[in-house]
TORVEXKOL-685083 format. One record per residue (C-alpha): residue number from 1; chain; x, y, z. Coordinates in steps of 0.001 Angstrom, whole numbers, plus 500000, padded with zeros to 6 digits. Layout:
BEGIN
+-----+--------+--------+--------+--------+
: num : chaine :      u :      v :      w :
+-----+--------+--------+--------+--------+
: NUM :      A :      X :      Y :      Z :
...
+-----+--------+--------+--------+--------+
# end
This chain:
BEGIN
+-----+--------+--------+--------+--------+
: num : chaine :      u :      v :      w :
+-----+--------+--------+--------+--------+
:   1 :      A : 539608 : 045749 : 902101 :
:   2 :      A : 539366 : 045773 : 905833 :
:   3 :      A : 539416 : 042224 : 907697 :
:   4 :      A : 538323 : 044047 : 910766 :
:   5 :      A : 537492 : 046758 : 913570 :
:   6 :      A : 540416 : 048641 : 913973 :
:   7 :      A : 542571 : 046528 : 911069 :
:   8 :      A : 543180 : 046948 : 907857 :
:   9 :      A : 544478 : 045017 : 904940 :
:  10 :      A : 547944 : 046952 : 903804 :
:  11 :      A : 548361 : 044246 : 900658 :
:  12 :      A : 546450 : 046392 : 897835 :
:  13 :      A : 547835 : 049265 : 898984 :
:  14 :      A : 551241 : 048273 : 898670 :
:  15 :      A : 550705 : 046731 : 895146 :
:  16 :      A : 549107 : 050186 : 894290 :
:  17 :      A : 552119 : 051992 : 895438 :
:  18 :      A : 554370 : 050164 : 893109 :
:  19 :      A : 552406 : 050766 : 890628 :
:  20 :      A : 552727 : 054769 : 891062 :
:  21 :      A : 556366 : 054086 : 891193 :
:  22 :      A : 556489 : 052349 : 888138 :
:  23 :      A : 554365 : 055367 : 885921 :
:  24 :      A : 556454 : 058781 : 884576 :
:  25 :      A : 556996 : 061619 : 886710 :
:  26 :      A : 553990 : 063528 : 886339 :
:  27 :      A : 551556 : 060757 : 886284 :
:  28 :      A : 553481 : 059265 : 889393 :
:  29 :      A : 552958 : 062453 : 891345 :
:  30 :      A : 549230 : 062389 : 890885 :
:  31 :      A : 548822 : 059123 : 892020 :
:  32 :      A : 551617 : 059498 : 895218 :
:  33 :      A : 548334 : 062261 : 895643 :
:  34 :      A : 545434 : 059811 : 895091 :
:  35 :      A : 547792 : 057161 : 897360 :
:  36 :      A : 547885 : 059865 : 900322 :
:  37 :      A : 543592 : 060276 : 900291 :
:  38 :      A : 543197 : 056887 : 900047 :
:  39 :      A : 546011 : 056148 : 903405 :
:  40 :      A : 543663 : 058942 : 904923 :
:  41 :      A : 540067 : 057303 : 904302 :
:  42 :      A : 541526 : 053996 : 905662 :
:  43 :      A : 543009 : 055640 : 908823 :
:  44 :      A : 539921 : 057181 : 909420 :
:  45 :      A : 537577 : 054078 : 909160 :
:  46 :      A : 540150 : 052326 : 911136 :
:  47 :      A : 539680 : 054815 : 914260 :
:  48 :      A : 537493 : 053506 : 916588 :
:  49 :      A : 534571 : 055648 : 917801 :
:  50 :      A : 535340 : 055468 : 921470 :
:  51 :      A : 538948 : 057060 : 921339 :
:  52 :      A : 537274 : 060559 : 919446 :
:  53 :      A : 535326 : 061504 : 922768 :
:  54 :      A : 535606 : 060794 : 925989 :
:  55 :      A : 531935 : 059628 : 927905 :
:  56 :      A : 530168 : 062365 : 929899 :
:  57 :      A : 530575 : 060470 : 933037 :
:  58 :      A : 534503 : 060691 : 932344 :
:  59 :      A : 534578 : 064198 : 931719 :
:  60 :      A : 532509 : 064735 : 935333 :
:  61 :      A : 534792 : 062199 : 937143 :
:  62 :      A : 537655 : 064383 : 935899 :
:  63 :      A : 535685 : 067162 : 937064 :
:  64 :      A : 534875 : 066343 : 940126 :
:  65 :      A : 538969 : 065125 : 941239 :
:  66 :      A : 539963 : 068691 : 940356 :
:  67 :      A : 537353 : 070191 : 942364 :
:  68 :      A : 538365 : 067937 : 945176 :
:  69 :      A : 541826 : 069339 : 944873 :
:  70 :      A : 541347 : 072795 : 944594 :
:  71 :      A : 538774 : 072708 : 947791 :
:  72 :      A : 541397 : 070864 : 950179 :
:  73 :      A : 543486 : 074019 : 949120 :
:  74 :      A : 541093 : 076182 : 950715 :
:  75 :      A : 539955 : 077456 : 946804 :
:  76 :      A : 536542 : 076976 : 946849 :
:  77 :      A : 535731 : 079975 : 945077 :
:  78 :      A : 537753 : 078548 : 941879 :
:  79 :      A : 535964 : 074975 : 942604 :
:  80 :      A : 532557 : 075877 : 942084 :
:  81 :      A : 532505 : 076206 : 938468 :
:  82 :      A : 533889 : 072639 : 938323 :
:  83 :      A : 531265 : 071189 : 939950 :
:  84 :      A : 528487 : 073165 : 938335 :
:  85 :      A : 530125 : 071749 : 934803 :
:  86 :      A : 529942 : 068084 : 936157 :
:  87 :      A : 526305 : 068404 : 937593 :
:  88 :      A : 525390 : 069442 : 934152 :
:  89 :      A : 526918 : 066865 : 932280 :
:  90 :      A : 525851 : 064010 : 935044 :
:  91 :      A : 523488 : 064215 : 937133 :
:  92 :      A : 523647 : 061819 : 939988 :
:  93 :      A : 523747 : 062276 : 943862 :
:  94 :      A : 527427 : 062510 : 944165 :
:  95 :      A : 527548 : 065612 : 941764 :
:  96 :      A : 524473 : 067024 : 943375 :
:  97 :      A : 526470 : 066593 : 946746 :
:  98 :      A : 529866 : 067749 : 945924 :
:  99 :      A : 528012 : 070394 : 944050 :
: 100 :      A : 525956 : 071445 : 947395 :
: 101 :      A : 528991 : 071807 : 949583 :
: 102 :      A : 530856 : 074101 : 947883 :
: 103 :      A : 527780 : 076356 : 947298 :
: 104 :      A : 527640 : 075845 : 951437 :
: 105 :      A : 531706 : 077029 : 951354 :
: 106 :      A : 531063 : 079849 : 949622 :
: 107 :      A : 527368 : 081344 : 951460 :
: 108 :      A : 524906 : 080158 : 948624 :
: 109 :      A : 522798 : 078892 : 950874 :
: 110 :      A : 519215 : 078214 : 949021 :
: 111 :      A : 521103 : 076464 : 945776 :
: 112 :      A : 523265 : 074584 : 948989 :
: 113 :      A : 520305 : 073428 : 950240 :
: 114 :      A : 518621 : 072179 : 946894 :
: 115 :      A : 521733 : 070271 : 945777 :
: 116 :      A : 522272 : 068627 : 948982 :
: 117 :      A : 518503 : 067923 : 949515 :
: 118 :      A : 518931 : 065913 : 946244 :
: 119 :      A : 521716 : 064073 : 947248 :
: 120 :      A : 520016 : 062600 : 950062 :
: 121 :      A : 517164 : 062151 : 948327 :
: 122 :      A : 519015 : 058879 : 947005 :
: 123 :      A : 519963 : 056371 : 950502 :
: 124 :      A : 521038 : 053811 : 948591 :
: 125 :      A : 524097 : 055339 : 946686 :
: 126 :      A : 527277 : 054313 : 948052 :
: 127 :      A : 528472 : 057799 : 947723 :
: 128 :      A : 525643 : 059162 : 949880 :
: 129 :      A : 525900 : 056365 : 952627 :
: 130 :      A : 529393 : 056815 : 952940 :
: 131 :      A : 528978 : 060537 : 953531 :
: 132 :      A : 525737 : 060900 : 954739 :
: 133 :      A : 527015 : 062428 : 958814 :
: 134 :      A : 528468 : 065185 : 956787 :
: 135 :      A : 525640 : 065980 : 954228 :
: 136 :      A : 522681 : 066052 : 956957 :
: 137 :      A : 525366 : 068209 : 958542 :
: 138 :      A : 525717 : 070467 : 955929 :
: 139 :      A : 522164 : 070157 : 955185 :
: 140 :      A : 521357 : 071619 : 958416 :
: 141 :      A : 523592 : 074531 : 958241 :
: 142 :      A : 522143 : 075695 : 954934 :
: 143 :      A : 518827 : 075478 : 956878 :
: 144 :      A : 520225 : 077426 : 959497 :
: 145 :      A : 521043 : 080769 : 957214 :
: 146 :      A : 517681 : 080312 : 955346 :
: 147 :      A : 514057 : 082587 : 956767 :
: 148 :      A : 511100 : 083286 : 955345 :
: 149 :      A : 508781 : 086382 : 954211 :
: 150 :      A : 506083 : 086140 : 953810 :
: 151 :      A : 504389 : 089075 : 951689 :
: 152 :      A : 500762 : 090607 : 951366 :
: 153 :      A : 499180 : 093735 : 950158 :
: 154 :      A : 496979 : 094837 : 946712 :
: 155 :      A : 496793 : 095365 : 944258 :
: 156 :      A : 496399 : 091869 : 943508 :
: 157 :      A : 498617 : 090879 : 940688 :
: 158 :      A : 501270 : 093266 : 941719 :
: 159 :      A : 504583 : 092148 : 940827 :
: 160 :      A : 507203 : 091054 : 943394 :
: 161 :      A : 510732 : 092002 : 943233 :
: 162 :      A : 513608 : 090876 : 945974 :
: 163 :      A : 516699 : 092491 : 945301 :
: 164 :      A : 515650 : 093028 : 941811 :
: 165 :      A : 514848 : 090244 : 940876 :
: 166 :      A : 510873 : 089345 : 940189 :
: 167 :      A : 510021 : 086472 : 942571 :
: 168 :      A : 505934 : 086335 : 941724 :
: 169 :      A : 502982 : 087979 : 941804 :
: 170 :      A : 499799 : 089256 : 944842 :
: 171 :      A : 498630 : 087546 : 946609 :
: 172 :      A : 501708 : 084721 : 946845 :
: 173 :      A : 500701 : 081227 : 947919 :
: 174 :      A : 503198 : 080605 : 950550 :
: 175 :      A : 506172 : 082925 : 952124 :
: 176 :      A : 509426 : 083085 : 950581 :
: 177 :      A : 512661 : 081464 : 951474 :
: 178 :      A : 515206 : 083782 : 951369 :
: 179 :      A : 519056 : 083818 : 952563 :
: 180 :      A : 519450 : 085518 : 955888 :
: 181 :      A : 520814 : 089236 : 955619 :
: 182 :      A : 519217 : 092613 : 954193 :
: 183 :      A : 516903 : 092532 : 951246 :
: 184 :      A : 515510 : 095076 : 949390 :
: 185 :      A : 511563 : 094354 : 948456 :
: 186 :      A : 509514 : 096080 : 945635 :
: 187 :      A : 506285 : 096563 : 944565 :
: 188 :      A : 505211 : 097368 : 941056 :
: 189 :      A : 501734 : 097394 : 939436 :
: 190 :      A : 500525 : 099347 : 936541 :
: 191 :      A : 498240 : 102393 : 937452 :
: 192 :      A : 499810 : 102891 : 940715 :
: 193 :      A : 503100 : 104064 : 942980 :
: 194 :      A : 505430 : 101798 : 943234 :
: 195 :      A : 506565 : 100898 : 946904 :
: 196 :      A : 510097 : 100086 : 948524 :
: 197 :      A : 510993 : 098080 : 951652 :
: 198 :      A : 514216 : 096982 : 952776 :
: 199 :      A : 514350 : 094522 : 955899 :
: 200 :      A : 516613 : 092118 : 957425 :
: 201 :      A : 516184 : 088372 : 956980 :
: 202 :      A : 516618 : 085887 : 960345 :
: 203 :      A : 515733 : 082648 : 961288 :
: 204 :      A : 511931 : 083351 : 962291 :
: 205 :      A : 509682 : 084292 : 959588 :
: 206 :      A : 508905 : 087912 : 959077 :
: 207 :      A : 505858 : 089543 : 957786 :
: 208 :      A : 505484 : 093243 : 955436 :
: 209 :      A : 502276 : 094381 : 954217 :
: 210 :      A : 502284 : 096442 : 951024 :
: 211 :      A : 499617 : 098672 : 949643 :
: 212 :      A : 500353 : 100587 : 946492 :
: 213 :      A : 498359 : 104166 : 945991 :
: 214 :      A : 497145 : 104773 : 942587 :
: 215 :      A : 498751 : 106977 : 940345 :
: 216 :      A : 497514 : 111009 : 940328 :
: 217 :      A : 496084 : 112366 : 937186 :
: 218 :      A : 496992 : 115568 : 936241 :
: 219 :      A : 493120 : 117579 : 935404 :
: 220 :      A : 493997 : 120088 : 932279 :
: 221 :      A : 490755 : 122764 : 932347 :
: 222 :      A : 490286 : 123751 : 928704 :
: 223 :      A : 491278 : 127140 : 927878 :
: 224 :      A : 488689 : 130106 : 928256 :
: 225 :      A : 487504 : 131631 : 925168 :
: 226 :      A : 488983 : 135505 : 924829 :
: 227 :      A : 486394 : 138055 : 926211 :
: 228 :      A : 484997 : 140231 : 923112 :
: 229 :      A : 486007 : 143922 : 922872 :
: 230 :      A : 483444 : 146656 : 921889 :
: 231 :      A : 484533 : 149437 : 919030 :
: 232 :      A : 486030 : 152577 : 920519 :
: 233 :      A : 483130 : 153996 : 918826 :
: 234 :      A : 480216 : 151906 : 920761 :
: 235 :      A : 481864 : 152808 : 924533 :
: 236 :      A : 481752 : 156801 : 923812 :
: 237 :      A : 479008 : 158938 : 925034 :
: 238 :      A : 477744 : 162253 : 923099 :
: 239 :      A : 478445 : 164425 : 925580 :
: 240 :      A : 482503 : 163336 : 926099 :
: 241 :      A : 485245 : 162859 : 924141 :
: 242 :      A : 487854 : 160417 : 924901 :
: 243 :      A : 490637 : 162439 : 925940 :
: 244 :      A : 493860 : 162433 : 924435 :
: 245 :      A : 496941 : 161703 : 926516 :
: 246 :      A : 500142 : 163134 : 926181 :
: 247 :      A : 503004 : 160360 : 925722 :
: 248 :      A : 504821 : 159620 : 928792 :
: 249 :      A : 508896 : 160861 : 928390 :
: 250 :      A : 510989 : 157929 : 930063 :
: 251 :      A : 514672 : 158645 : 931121 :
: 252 :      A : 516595 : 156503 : 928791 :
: 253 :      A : 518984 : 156145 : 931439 :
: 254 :      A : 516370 : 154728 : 934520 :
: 255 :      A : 514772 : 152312 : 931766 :
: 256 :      A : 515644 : 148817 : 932395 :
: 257 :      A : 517483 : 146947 : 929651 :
: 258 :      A : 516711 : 143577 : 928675 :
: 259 :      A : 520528 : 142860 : 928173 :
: 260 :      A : 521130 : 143199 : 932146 :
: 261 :      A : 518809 : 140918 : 933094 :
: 262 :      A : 520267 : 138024 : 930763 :
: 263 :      A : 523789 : 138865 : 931787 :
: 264 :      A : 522741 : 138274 : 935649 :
: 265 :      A : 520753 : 135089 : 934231 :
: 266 :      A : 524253 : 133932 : 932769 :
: 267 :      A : 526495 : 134523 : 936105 :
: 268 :      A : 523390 : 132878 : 938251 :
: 269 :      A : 523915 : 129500 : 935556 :
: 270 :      A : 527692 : 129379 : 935605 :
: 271 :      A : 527537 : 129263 : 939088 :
: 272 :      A : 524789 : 126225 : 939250 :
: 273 :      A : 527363 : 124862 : 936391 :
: 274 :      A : 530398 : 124650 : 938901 :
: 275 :      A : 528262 : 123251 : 941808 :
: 276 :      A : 527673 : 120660 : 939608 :
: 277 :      A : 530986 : 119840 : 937969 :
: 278 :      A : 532205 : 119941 : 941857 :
: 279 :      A : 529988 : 117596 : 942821 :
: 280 :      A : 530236 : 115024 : 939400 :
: 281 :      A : 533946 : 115455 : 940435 :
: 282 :      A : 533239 : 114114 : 944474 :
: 283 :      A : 530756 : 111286 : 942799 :
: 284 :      A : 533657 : 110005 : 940158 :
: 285 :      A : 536262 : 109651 : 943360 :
: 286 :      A : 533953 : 107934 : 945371 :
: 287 :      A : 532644 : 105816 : 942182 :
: 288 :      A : 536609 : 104983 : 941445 :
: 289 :      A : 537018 : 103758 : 945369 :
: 290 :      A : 533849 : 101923 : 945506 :
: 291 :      A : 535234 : 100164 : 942385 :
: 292 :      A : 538289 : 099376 : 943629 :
: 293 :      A : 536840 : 098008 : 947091 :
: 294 :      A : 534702 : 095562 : 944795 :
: 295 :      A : 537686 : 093961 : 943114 :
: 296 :      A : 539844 : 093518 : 946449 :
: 297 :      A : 536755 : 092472 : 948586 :
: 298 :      A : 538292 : 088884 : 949946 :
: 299 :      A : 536312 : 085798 : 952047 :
: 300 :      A : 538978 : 083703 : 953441 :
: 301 :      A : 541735 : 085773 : 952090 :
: 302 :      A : 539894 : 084704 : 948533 :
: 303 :      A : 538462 : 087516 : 945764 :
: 304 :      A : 535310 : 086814 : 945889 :
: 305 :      A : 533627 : 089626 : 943944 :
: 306 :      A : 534485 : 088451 : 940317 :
: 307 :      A : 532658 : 085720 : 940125 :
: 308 :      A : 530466 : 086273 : 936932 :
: 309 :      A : 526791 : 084116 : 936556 :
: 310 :      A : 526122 : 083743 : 939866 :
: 311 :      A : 523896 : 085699 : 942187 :
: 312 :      A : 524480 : 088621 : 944149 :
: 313 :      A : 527730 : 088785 : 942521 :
: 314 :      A : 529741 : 086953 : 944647 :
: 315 :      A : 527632 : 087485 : 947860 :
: 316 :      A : 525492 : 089928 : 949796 :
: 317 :      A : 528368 : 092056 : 950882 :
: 318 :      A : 529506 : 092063 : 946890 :
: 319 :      A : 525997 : 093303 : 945832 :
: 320 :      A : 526184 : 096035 : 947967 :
: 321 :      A : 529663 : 097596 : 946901 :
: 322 :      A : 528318 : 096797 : 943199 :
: 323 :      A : 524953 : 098960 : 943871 :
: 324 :      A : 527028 : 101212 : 945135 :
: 325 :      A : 529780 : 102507 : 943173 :
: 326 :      A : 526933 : 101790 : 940192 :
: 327 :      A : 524757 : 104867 : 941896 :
: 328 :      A : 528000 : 106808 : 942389 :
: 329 :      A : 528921 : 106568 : 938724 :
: 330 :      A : 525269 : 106869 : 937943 :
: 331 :      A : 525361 : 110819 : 939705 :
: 332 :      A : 528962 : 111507 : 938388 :
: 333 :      A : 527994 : 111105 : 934697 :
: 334 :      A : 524526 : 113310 : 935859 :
: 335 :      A : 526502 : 116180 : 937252 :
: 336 :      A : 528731 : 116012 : 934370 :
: 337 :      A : 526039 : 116040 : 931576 :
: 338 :      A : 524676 : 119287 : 933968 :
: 339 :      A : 527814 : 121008 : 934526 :
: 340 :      A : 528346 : 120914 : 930794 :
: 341 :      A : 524541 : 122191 : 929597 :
: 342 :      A : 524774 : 124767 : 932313 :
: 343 :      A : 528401 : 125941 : 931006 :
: 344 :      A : 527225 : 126392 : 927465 :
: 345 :      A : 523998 : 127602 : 928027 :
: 346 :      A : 525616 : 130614 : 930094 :
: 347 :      A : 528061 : 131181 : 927963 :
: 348 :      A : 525242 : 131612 : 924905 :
: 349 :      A : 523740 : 134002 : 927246 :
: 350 :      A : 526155 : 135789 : 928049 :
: 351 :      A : 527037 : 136291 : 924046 :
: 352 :      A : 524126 : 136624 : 922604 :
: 353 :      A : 522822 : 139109 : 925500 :
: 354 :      A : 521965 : 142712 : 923799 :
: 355 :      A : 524404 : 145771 : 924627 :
: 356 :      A : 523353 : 149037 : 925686 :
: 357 :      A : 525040 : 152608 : 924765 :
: 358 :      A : 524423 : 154105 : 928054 :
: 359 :      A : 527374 : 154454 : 930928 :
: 360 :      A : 524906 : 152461 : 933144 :
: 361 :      A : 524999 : 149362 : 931085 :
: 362 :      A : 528592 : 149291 : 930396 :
: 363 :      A : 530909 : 146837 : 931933 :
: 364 :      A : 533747 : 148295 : 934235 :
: 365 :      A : 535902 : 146260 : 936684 :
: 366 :      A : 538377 : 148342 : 938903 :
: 367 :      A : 540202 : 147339 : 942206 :
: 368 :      A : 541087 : 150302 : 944844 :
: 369 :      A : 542744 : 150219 : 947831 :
: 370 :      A : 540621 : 149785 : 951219 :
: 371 :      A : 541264 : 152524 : 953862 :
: 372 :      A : 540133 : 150601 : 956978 :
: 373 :      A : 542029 : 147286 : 956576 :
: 374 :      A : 545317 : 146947 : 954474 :
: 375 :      A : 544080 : 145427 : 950790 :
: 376 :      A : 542576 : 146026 : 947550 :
: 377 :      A : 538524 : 146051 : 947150 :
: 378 :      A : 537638 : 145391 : 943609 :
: 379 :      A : 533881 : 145575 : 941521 :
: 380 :      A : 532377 : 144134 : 938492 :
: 381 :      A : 529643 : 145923 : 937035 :
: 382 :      A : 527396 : 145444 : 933977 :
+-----+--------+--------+--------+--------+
# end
């Protein structure tokens, strides 16, 4: 049947189309059927493999000419996902370059230095020779926004975190390279405190000790046994008689009742409730602002913030809004939860608080006017 890559023979299946068109109706339908599969199968053997899926090193060229173009537009925020896609499908030193320098346009500056670092790691390619003022350049400047920290303390085998993320482990075997600006260090260790730092990164290396206390533990004495009580009968002597007191009379009206007490316990948690709706209510507007400041923070008239898989969210200055608004929303939804036990737990007070027949426990509220300055003075009493 086929003569060839990419060829084949039409002659049988023209003589087996005739055929169809020589059978009834209903046996000619079912084989115009079995004529369309078999037209199908041939087409499909006839495809070549190469025009199904273009090569990796096409897809990255493509890539990489978009990037181009959207970075001469001053859009290197949209580039960089470009050339992350056609490092990872080829990996050679002009990816790892053009993959460097837009890290460098946008502030990455450790993953700037890497990439670029790897391009030049190759002389020979043409790419690399042809731009290799510009990458030492570049490579440079990355160097330029990069210090180091170096950390020490104990316990040893404390965890490490930088900006939340876990970097290693006490003691570390050499300081850390970190992109210049304010970090926020951490260390954690079972057993003990953990400790915060926050510092700013330059060019010369900087030093912090750490020493984490251990943990308090809380001592709970056992409970003393109940002292033993005699008989009435054992503490009498012959000669007296325990004498026999009269029972006290108490002024129904000077006792306190238990009902009072709760009702002031109610008022006292209605007001902590509104303190803390008030303040939920201050956290939600600045948790809304802080928000909107993170989606209309712009480098280079650019939005900047959005950017989704990559560190720091964009940057350091897009961390920052993003911790944040995070802590604002974090209180708001506190205060609220609060607020709202508070409410209902002075309202079930309040309710379920007993009532008393006397004139003293009753609840009055009257207004009268004042004699000394025009108004109205008015009283609640329960």
């Amino acid at each position: 049947m086929a003569t060839g890559v990419g060829r084949v023979d039409a002659a049988p299946l023209q003589k087996t189309a005739r055929r169809v068109l020589g059978l009834p109706m209903r046996a000619r339908m079912r084989g115009a059927a079995a004529l369309l599969i078999v037209i199908g199968v041939a087409g499909r053997l006839a495809s070549p493999p190469a025009a199904l899926a273009a090569s990796p090193a096409a897809e990255a060229e493509t890539l990489i000419r978009d990037g181009v173009a959207l970075r001469r537009q001053q859009r290197d925020v949209q580039a960089l996902p470009l050339f992350q896609k056609a490092y990872d499908l080829v990996r050679n030193p002009r990816t790892a370059g053009q993959l460097g320098l837009c890290e460098l346009s946008v502030g990455y500056w450790i993953e700037a230095e890497q990439h670029l670092k790897e391009a030049l790691a190759v002389p020979g390619h043409p790419w690399v020779e042809k731009n290799k003022a510009s990458l030492e350049t570049s490579l440079k400047r990355a160097r330029d926004n990069i210090g180091q920290l170096a950390i020490s303390g104990a316990p040893d085998g404390a965890q490490v975190y930088v900006n939340s993320h876990l970097v290693g482990r006490l003691p570390l075997r050499e300081p850390l390279r970190l992109a210049r600006g304010v970090v926020d260090v951490e260390l954690r260790a079972p057993g003990y405190v953990s400790s915060h730092r926050s510092l700013s990164i330059t060019a010369e290396t900087a030093n912090l000790e750490l020493k984490l206390e251990r943990e308090k533990v809380a001592v709970v004495e056992p409970p003393k046994p109940p002292a033993q009580k005699l008989p009435p009968r054992l503490l009498e002597t012959p000669e007296t008689k325990p004498r026999e007191e009269s029972p006290a009379t108490v002024d129904p009206e000077s006792a306190p009742h238990p009902g009072r007490a709760m009702r002031w316990v109610a008022v006292g948690t209605a007001v902590l409730a509104g303190a803390a709706l008030v303040g939920a209510g201050v956290e939600t507007v600045r948790w809304q602002s802080g928000v909107a400041d993170f989606d209309n923070h712009k480098t280079n008239d650019q939005v900047d913030c959005a950017i989704s898989g990559r560190p720091l969210r964009g940057g350091p200055d897009c961390q920052a809004l993003y911790d944040q608004f995070t802590a604002d929303k974090r209180l708001a939804i506190i205060g609220y939860a609060v607020g709202g036990a508070l409410a209902v737990t002075s309202v079930t007070l309040w309710l379920v608080a007993p009532r008393s027949s006397a004139a003293s426990e009753r609840v009055a509220f009257g207004c009268a006017p004042t004699l000394a300055d025009p108004g109205l003075s008015c009283r609640l009493s329960f």
